[in-house]
C-alpha positions in Angstrom: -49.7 4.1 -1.6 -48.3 1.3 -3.7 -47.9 -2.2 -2.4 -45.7 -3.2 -4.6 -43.1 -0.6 -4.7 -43.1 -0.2 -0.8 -42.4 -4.7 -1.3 -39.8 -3.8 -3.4 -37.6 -0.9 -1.5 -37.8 -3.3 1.8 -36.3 -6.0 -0.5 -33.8 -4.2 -1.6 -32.7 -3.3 2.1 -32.6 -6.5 3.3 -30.5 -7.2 0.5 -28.1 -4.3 1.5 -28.6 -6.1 5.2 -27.2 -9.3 3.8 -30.5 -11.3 3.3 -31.3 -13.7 0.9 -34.9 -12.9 -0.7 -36.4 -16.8 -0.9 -39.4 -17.4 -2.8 -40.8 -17.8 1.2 -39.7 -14.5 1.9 -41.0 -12.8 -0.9 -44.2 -13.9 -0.5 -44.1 -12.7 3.3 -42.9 -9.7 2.3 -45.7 -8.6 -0.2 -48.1 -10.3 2.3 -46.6 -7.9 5.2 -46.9 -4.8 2.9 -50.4 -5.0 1.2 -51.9 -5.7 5.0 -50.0 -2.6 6.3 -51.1 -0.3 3.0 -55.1 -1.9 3.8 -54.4 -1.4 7.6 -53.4 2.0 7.0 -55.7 3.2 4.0 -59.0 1.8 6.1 -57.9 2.3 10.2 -55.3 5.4 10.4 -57.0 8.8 11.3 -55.5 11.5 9.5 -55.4 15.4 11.6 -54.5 18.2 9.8 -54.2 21.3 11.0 -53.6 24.5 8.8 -52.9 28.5 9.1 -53.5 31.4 6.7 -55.7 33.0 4.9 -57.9 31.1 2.1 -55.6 32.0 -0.8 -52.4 30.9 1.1 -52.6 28.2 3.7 -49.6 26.0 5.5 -50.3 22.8 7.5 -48.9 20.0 9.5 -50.8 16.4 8.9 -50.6 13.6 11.5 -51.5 10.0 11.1 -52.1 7.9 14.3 
C-alpha cells in the first residue's frame, strides 16, 4: 500500500469531478490517505480461507 499513489488517483478524480486541488486540499488529501493506509496496515483483520491440496490451493481473503 502506497500513500502516495492512492493521494494521487483520488486527485486525479476529483479533478475529473470538477475540483480544484488547492494547496489546502492537497494537504488534506495526503493527510486522509496515510491515516487510512496506517489505519488499515495496523487495525484491519485479514480471513483467508483456502481449498485444495498443498501443491494447488484457491482462496478468498476478507478484510473487516
Amino acid at each position: 500500500m502506497n500513500p502516495t499513489k492512492l493521494s494521487e488517483k483520488i486527485q486525479t478524480y476529483l479533478k475529473i469531478k470538477g475540483l480544484k486541488i488547492t494547496p489546502e486540499n492537497k494537504l488534506f488529501i495526503d493527510a486522509i490517505t496515510q491515516c487510512l493506509i496506517v489505519h488499515l496496515q495496523t487495525e484491519a483483520i485479514v480471513e483467508v480461507k483456502t481449498t485444495g491440496t498443498a501443491n494447488a490451493q484457491s482462496g478468498i481473503g476478507k478484510i473487516y
